[in-house]
ZAVEXDO-873059 format. One record per residue (C-alpha): residue number from 1; x, y, z. Coordinates in Angstrom, 2 decimals, decimal comma, always signed. Example, Ala and Ser with C-alpha at 12.3 -4.5 7.8 and 13.67 -1.06 7.14 Angstrom:
# residues 2
ATOM     k        xx        yy        zz
ATOM     1    +12,30     -4,50     +7,80
ATOM     2    +13,67     -1,06     +7,14
//
This chain:
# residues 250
ATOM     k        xx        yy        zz
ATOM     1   -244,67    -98,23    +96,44
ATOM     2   -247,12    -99,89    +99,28
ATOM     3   -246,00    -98,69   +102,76
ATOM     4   -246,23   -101,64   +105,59
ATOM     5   -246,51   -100,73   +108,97
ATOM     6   -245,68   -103,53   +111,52
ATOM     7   -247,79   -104,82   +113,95
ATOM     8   -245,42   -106,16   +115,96
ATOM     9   -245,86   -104,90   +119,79
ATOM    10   -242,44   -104,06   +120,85
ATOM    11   -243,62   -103,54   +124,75
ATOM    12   -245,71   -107,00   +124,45
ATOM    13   -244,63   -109,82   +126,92
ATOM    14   -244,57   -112,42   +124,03
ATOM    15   -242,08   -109,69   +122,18
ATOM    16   -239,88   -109,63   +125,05
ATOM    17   -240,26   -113,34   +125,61
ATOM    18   -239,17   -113,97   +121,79
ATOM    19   -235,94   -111,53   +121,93
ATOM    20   -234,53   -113,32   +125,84
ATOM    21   -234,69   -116,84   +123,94
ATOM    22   -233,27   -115,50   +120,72
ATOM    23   -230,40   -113,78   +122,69
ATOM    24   -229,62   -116,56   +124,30
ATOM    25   -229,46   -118,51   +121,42
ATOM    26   -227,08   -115,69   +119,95
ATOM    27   -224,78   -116,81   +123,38
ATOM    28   -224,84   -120,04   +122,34
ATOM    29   -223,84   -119,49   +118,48
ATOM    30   -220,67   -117,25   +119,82
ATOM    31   -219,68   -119,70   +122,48
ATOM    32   -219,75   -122,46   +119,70
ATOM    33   -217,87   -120,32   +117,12
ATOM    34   -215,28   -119,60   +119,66
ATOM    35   -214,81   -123,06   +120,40
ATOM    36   -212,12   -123,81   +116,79
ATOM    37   -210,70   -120,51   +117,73
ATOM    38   -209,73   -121,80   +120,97
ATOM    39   -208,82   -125,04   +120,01
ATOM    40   -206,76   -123,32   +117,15
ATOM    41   -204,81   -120,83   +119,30
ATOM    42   -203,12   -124,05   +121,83
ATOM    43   -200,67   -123,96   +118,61
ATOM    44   -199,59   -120,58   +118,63
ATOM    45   -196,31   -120,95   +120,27
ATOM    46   -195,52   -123,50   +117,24
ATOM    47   -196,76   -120,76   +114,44
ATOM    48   -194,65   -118,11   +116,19
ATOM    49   -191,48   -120,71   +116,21
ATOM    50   -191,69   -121,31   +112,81
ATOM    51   -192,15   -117,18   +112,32
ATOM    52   -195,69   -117,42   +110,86
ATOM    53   -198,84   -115,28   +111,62
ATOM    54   -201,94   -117,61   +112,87
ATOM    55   -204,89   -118,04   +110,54
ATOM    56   -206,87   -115,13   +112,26
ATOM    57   -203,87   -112,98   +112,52
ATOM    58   -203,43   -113,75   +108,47
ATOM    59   -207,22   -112,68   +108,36
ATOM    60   -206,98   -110,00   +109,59
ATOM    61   -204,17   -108,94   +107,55
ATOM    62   -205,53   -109,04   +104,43
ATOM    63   -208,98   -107,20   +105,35
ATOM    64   -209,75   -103,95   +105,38
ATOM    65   -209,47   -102,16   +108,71
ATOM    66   -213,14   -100,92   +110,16
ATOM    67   -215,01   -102,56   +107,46
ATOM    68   -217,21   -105,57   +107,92
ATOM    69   -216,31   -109,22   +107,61
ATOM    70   -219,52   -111,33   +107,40
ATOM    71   -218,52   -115,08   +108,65
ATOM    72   -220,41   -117,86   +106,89
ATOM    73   -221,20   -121,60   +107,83
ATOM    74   -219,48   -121,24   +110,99
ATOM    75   -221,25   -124,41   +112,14
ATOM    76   -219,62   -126,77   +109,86
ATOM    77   -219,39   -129,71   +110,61
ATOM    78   -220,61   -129,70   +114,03
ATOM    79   -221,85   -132,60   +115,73
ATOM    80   -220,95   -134,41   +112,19
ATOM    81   -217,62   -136,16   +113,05
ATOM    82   -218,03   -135,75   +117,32
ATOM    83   -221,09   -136,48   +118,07
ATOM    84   -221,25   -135,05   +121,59
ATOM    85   -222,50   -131,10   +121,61
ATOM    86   -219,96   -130,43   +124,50
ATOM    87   -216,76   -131,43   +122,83
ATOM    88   -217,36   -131,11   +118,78
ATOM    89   -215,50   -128,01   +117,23
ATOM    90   -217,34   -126,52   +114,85
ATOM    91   -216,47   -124,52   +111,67
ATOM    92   -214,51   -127,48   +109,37
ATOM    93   -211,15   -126,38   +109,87
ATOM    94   -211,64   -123,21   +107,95
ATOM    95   -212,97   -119,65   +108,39
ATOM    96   -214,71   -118,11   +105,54
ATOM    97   -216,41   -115,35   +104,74
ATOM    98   -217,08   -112,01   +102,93
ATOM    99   -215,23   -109,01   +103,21
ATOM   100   -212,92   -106,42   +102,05
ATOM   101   -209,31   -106,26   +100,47
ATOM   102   -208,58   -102,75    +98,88
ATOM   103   -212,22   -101,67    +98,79
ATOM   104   -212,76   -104,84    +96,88
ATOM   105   -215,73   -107,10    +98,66
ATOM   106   -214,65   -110,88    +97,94
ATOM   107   -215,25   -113,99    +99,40
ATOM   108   -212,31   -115,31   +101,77
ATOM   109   -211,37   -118,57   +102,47
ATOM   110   -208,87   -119,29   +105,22
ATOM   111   -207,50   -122,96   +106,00
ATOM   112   -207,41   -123,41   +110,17
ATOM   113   -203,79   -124,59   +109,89
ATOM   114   -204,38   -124,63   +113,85
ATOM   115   -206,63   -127,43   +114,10
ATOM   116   -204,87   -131,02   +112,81
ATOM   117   -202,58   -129,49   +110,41
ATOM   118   -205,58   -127,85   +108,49
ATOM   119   -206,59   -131,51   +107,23
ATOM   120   -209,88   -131,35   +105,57
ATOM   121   -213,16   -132,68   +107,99
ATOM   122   -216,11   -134,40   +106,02
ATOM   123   -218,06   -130,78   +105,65
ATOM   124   -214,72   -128,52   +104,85
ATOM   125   -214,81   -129,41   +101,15
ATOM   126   -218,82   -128,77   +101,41
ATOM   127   -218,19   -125,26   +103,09
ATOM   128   -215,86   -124,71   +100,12
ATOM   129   -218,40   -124,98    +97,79
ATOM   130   -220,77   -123,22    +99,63
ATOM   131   -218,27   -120,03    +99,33
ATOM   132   -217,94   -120,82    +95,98
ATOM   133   -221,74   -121,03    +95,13
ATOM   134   -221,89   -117,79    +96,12
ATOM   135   -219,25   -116,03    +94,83
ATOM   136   -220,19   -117,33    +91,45
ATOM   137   -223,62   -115,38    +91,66
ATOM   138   -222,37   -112,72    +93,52
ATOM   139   -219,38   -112,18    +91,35
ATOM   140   -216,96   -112,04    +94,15
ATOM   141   -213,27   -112,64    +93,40
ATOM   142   -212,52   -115,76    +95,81
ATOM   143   -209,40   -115,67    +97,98
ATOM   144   -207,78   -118,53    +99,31
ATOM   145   -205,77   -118,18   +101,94
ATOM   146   -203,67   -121,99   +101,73
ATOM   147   -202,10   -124,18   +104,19
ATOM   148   -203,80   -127,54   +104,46
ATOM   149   -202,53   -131,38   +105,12
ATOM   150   -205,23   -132,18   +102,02
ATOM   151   -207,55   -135,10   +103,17
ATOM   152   -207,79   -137,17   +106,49
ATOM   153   -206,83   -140,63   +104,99
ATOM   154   -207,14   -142,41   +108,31
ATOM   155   -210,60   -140,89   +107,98
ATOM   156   -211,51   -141,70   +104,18
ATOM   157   -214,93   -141,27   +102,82
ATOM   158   -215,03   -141,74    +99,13
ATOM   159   -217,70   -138,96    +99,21
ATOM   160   -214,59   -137,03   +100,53
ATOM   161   -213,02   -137,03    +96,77
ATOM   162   -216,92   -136,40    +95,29
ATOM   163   -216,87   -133,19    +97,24
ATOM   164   -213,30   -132,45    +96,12
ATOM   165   -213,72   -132,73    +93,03
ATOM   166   -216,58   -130,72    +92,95
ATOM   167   -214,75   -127,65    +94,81
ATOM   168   -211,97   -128,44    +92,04
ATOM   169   -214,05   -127,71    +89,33
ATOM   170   -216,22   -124,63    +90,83
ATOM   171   -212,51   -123,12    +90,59
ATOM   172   -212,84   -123,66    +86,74
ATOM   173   -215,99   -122,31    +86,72
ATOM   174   -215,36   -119,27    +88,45
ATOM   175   -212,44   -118,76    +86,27
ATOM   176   -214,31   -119,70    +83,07
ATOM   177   -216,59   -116,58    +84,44
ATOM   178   -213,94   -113,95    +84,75
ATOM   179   -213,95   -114,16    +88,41
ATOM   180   -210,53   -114,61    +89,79
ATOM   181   -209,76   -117,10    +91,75
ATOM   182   -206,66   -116,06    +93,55
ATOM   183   -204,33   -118,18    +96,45
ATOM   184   -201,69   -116,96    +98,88
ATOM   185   -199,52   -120,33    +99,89
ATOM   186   -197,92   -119,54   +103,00
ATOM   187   -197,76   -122,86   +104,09
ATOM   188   -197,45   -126,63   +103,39
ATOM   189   -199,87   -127,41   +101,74
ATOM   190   -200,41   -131,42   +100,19
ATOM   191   -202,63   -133,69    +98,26
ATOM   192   -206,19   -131,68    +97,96
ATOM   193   -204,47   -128,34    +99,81
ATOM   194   -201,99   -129,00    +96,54
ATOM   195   -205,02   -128,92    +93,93
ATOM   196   -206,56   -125,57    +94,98
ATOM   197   -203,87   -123,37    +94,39
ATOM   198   -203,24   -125,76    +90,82
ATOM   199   -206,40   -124,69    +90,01
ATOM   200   -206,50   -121,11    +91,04
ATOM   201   -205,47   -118,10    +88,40
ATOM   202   -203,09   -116,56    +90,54
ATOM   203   -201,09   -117,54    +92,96
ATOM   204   -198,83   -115,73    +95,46
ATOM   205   -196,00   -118,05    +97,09
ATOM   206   -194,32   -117,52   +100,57
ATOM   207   -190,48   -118,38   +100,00
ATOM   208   -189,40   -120,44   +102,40
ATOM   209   -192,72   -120,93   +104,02
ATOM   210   -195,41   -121,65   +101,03
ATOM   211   -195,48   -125,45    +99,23
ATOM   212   -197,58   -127,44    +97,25
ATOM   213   -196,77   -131,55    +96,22
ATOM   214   -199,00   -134,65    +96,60
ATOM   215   -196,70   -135,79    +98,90
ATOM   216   -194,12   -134,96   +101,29
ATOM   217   -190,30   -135,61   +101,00
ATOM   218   -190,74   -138,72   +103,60
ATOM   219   -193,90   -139,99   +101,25
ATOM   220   -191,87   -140,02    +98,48
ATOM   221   -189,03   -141,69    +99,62
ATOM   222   -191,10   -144,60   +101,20
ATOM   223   -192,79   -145,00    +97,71
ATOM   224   -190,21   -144,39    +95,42
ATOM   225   -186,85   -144,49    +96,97
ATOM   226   -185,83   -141,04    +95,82
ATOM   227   -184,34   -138,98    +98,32
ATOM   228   -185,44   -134,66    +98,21
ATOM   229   -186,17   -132,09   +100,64
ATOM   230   -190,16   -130,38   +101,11
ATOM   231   -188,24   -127,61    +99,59
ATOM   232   -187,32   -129,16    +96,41
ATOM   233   -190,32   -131,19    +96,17
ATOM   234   -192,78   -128,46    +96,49
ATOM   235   -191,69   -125,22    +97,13
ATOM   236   -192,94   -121,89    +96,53
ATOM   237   -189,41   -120,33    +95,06
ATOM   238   -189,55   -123,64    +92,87
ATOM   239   -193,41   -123,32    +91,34
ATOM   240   -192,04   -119,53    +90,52
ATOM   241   -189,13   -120,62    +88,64
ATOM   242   -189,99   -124,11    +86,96
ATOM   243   -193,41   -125,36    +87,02
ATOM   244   -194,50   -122,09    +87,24
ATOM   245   -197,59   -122,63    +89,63
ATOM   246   -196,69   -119,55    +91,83
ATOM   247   -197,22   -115,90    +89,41
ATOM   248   -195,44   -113,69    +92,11
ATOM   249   -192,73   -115,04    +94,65
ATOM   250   -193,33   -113,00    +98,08
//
């Protein structure tokens, strides 16, 4: 095997030169990414009055302790729906990446129930399939940690249900693959944060906390008439016992 030896000067000026700028580039990447997780924590005093971890809490959780968690496409979405570089929050609602559960590597996908409810942004869908992409080569079983207000209506983009879709059926194919695709529904979850635990192989439901429906109890009333709780509508203890979405009841 050929040997290469670098020519790189490490004492050079340019060297030096080159590693200031990209260190303060590196600033400016963690100030950004910190930015959602800011913006998420202002609604921690409502997650810990409804008894519920927050999405980085839930994180990390579920990942092994001392091993590494590799964050990807922390920049979704940036600039995209707030255009000014001061204000826009970056990452798409979501925080994904790869790490370990049980000395398993997967890929983890977290919905940022912190920021508007966990509604999807133009790129979150996008980032989904990103994860996806690459758990599909990698062979990564992908984990889905759910609680998501689906799609911002006021917002609509028919691309919006293109890229759904799409992240719909790279659940099928990672399935069809033998990779599991596997969901923990801790929260309310409607509309497109309904479809990816449908469409996931196993599914672990919060009672009491986790739900999936199209619509909410006060949707369905105003288009149908028929009065029901969340609860009864969509909740986890009900997907375990009749439609059975939810595999284990936690």
């Amino acid at each position: 095997m050929a040997v290469y030896q670098s020519k790189i000067d490490t004492n050079s000026d340019a060297f030096d030169a080159n590693r200031q700028d990209m260190l303060a580039l590196l600033d400016e990447l963690k100030k950004l990414s910190s930015r959602a997780e800011k913006a998420s924590e202002k609604r921690r005093a409502r997650f810990e009055e409804r008894g519920q971890l927050t999405p980085r809490e839930r994180l990390r959780r579920i990942l092994d302790p001392g091993m590494p968690f590799l964050e990807l496409y922390n920049l979704a979405n940036y600039c995209v729906e707030d255009k000014n570089r001061e204000t826009s929050l970056p990452g798409a609602s979501s925080i994904a990446g790869i790490g370990f559960i049980d000395g398993v590597r997967c890929m983890i996908v977290v919905d940022d129930s912190g920021i508007n409810a966990g509604a999807a942004t133009p790129k979150t869908f996008v980032k989904t399939i990103g994860c996806q992409d690459i758990a599909l080569d990698k062979k990564l079983p992908f984990v889905h940690l759910v609680e998501s207000a689906g799609a911002n209506l006021v917002k609509y983009e028919v691309e919006h249900w293109a890229y759904g879709g799409e992240c719909f059926y790279k659940l099928a194919k990672l399935s069809a693959a033998g990779i599991p695709t596997i969901v923990v529904l801790h929260g309310p979850s409607t509309a497109g944060g309904a479809y990816m635990p449908g469409m996931s192989d196993y599914v672990i439901g919060i009672k009491g906390r986790g739900s999936a429906a199209l619509g909410g109890a006060a949707l369905v009333r105003a288009a149908t008439g028929e009065v029901s709780t969340d609860e009864e509508l969509g909740g986890a203890e009900m997907h375990a016992s009749t439609t059975g979405l939810v595999e284990y009841l936690a």
